[in-house]
Residue frames as a rotation matrix with the C-alpha (Angstrom) as fourth column:
UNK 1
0.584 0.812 0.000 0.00
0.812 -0.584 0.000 0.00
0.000 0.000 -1.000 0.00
UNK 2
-0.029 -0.370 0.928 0.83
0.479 -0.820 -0.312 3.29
0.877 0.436 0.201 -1.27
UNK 3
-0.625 -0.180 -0.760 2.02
0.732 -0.473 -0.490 6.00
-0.271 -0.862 0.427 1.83
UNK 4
0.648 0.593 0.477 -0.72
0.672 -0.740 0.008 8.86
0.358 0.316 -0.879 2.05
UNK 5
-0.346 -0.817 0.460 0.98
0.607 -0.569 -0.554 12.21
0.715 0.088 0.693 2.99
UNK 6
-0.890 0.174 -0.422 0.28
0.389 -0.192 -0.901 14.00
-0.238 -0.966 0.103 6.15
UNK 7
-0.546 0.544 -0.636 -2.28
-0.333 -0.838 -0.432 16.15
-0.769 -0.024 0.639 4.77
UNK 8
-0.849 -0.169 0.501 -4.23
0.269 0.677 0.685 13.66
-0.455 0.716 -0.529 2.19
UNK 9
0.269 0.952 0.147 -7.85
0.831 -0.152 -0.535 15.48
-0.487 0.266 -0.832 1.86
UNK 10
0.255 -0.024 -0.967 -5.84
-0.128 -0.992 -0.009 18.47
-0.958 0.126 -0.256 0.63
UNK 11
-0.657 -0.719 0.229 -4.06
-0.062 0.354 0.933 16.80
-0.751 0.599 -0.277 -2.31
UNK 12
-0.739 0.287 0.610 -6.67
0.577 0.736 0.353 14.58
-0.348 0.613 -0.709 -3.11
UNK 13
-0.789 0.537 0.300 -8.77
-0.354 -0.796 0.492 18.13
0.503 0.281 0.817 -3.77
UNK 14
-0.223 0.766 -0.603 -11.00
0.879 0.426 0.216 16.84
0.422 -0.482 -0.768 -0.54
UNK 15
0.689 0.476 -0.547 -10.55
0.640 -0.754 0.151 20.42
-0.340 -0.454 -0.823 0.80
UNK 16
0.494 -0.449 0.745 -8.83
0.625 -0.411 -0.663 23.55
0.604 0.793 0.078 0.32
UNK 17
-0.333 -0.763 0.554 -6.63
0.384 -0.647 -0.659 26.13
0.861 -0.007 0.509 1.85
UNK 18
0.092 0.575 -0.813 -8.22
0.969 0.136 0.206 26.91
0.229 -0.807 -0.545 5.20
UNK 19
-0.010 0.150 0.989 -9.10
0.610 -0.782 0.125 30.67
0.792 0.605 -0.084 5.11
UNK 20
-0.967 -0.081 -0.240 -9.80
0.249 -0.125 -0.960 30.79
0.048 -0.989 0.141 9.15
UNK 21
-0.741 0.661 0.114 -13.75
-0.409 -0.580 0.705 30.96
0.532 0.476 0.700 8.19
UNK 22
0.262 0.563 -0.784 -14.74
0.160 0.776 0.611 27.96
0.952 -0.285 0.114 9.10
UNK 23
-0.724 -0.421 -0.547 -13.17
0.518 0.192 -0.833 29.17
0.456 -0.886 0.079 12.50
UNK 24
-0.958 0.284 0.029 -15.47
-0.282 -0.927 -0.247 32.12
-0.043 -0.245 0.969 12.74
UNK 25
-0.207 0.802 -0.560 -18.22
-0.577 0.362 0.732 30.44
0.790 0.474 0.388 11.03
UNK 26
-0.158 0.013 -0.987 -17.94
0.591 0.802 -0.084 27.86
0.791 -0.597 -0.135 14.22
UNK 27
-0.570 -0.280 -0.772 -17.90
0.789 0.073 -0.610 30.46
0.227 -0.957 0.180 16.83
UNK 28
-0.721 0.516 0.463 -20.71
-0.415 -0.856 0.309 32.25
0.555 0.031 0.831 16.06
UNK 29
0.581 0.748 -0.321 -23.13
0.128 0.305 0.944 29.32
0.804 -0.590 0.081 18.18
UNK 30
0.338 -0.012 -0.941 -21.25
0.891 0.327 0.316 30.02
0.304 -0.945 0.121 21.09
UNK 31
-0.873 -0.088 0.479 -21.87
-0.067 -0.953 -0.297 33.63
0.483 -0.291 0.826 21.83
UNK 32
-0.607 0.697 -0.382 -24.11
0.239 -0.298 -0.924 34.78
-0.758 -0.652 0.015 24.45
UNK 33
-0.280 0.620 0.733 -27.32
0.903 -0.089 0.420 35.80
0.325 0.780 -0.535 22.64
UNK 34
-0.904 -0.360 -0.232 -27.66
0.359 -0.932 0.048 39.26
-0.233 -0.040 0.972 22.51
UNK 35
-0.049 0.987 -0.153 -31.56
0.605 -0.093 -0.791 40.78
-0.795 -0.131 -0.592 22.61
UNK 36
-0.002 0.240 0.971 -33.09
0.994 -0.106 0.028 41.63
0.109 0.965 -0.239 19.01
UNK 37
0.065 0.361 0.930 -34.28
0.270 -0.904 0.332 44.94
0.961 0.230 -0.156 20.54
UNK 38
-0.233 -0.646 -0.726 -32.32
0.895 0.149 -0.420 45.96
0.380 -0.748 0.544 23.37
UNK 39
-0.902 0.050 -0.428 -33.93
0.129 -0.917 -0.378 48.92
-0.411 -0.396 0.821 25.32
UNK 40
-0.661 0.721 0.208 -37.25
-0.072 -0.336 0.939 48.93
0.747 0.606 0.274 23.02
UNK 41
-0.084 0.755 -0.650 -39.54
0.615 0.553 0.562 47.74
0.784 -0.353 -0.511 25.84
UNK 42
-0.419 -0.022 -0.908 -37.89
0.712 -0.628 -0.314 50.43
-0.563 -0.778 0.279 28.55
UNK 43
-0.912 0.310 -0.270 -38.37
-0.389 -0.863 0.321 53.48
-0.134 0.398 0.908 25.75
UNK 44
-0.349 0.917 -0.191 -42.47
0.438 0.340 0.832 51.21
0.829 0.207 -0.520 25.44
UNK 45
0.002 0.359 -0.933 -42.66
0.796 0.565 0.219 51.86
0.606 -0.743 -0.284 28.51
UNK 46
-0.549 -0.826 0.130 -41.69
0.765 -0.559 -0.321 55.32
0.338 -0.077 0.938 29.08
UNK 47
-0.310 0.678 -0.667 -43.94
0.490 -0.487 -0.723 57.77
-0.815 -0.551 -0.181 30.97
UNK 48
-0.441 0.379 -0.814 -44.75
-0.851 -0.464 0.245 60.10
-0.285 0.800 0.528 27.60
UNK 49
-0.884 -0.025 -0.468 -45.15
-0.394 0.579 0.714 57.26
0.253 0.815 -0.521 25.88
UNK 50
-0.706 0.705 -0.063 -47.79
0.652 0.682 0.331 56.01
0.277 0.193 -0.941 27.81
UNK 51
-0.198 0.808 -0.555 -49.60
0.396 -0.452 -0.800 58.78
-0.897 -0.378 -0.230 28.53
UNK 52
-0.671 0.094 -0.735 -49.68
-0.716 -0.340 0.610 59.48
-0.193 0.936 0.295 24.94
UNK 53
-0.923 0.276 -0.270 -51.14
0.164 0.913 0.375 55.80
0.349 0.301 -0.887 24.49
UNK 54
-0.404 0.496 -0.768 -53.71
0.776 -0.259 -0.575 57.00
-0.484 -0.829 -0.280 27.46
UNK 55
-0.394 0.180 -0.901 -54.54
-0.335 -0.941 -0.042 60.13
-0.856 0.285 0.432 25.55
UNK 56
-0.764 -0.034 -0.644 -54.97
-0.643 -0.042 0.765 58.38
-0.053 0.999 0.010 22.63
UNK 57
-0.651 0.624 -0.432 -57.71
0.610 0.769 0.190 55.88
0.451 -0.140 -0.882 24.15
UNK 58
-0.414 0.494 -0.765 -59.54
0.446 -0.623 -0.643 58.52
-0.794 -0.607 0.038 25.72
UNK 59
-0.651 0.143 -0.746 -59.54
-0.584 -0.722 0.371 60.45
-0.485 0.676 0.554 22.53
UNK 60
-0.814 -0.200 -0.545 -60.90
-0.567 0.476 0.672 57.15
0.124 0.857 -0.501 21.15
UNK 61
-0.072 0.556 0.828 -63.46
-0.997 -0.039 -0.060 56.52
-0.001 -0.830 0.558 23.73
UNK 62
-0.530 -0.239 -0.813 -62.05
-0.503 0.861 0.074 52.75
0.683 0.448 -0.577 24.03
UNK 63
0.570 0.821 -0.014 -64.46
-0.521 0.374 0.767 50.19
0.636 -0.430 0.641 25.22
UNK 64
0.410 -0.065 0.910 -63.76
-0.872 0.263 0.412 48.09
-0.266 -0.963 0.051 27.94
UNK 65
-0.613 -0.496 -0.615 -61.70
-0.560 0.822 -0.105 44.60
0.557 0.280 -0.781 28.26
UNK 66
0.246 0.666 -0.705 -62.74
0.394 0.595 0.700 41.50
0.885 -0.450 -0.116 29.79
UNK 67
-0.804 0.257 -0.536 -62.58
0.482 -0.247 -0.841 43.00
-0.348 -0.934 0.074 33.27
UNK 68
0.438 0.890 -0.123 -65.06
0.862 -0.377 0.339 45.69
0.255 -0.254 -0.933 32.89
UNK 69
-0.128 -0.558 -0.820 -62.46
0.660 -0.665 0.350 48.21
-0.740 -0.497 0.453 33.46
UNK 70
0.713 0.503 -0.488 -63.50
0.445 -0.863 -0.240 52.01
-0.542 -0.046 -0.839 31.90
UNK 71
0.142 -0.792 0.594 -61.44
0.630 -0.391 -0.671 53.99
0.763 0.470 0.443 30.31
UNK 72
0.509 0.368 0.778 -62.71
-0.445 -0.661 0.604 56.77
0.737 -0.654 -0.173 33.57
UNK 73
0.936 0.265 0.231 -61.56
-0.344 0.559 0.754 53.51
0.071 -0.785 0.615 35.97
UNK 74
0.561 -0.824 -0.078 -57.94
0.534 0.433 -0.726 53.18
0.632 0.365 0.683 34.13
UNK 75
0.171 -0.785 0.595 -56.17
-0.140 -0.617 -0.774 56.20
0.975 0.049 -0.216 35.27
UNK 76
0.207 -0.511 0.834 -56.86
-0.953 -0.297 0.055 55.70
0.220 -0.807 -0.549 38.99
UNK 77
0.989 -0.087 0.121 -56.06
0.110 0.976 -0.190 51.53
-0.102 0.201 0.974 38.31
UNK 78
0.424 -0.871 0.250 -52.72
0.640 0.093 -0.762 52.43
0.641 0.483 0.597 37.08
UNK 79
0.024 -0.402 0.915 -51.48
-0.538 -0.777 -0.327 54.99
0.842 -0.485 -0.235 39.94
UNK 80
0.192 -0.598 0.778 -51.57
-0.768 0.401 0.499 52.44
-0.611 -0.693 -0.382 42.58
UNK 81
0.423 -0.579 0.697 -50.62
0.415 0.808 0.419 49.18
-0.806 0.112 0.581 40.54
UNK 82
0.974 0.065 -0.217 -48.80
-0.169 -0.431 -0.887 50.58
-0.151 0.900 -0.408 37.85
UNK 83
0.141 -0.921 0.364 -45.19
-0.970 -0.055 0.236 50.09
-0.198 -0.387 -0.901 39.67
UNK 84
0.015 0.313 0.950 -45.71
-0.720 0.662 -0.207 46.72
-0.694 -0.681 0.235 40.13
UNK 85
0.886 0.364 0.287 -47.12
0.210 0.238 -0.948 46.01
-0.414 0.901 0.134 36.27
UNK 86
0.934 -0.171 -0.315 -44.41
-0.327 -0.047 -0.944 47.37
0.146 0.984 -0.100 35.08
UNK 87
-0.477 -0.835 0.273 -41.34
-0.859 0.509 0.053 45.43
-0.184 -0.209 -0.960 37.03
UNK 88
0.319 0.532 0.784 -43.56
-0.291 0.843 -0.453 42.66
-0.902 -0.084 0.423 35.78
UNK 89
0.904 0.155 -0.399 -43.22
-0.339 -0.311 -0.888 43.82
-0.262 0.937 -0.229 32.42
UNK 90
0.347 -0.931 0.113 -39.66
-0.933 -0.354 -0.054 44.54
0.090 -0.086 -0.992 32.74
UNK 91
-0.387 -0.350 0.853 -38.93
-0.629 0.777 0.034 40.72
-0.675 -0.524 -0.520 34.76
UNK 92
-0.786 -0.191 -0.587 -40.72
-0.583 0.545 0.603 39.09
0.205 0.816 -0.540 32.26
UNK 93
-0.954 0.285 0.092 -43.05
0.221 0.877 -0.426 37.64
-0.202 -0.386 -0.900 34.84
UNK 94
-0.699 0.703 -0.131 -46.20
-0.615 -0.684 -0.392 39.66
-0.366 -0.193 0.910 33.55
UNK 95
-0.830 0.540 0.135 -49.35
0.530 0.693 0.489 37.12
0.170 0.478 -0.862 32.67
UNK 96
-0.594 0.799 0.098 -52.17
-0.576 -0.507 0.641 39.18
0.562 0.324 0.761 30.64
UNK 97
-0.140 0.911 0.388 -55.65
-0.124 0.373 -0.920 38.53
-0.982 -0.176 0.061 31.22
UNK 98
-0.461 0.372 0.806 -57.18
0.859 0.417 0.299 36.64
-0.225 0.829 -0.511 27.63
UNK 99
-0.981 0.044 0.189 -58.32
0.121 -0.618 0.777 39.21
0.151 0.785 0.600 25.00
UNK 100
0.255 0.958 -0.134 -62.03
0.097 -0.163 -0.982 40.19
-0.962 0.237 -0.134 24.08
UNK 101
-0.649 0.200 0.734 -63.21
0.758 0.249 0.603 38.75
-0.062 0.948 -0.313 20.98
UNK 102
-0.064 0.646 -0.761 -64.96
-0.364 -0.725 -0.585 41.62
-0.929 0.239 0.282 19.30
UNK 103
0.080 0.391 0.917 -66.72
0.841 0.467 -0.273 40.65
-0.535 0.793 -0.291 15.57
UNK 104
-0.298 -0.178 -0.938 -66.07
-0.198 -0.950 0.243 42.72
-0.934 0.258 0.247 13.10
UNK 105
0.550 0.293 0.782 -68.60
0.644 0.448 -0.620 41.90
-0.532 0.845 0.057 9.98
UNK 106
-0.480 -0.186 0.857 -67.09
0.877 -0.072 0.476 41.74
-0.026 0.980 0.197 5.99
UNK 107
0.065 0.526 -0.848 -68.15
-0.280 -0.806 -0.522 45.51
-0.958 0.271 0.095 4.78
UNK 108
-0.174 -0.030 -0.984 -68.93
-0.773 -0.615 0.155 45.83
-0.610 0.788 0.084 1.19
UNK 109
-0.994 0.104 0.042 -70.21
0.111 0.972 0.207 41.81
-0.019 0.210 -0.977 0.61
């Protein structure tokens, strides 16, 4: 049997020149993961911001959710638990209350 040379996958044109890609290319699964939108949820969350939102549901006279909760019943709802909601937010540990289904018939059928 024929001797292979130290390096036989290169000869035999099994690979090629090693560019140091395939290092980089390898050590991109073992970075920390790094949050898509870093800071977007604190600036969501920003007094203006929600009292703009607030302003903008007033202006809209929005209907109630499944509580039963006013638009008249929000503002003093949010001054005492509002802290609270939002280190939920923030911690991840917040769990909504389920939506209201609202129909909305086909126009123009």
């Amino acid at each position: 049997m024929a001797e292979k040379p130290e390096d036989s996958r290169r000869i035999a044109g099994g690979t090629r020149e090693s560019t140091g890609r395939e290092r980089q290319a390898s050590a991109v699964g073992t970075e920390e993961p790094r949050p898509k939108a870093e800071g977007l949820l604190e600036e969501v969350l920003r007094r203006e911001n929600l009292m703009e939102a607030l302003k903008r549901v007033r202006s809209n006279r929005g209907a109630p959710g499944v509580d039963g909760m006013t638009v008249e019943a929000l503002t003093p709802h949010l001054k005492e638990h509002w802290p609270r909601i939002r280190e939920e937010l923030l911690g991840e540990t917040y769990v909504p209350q389920p939506i209201r289904r609202a129909e909305i018939p086909p126009t123009g059928r």
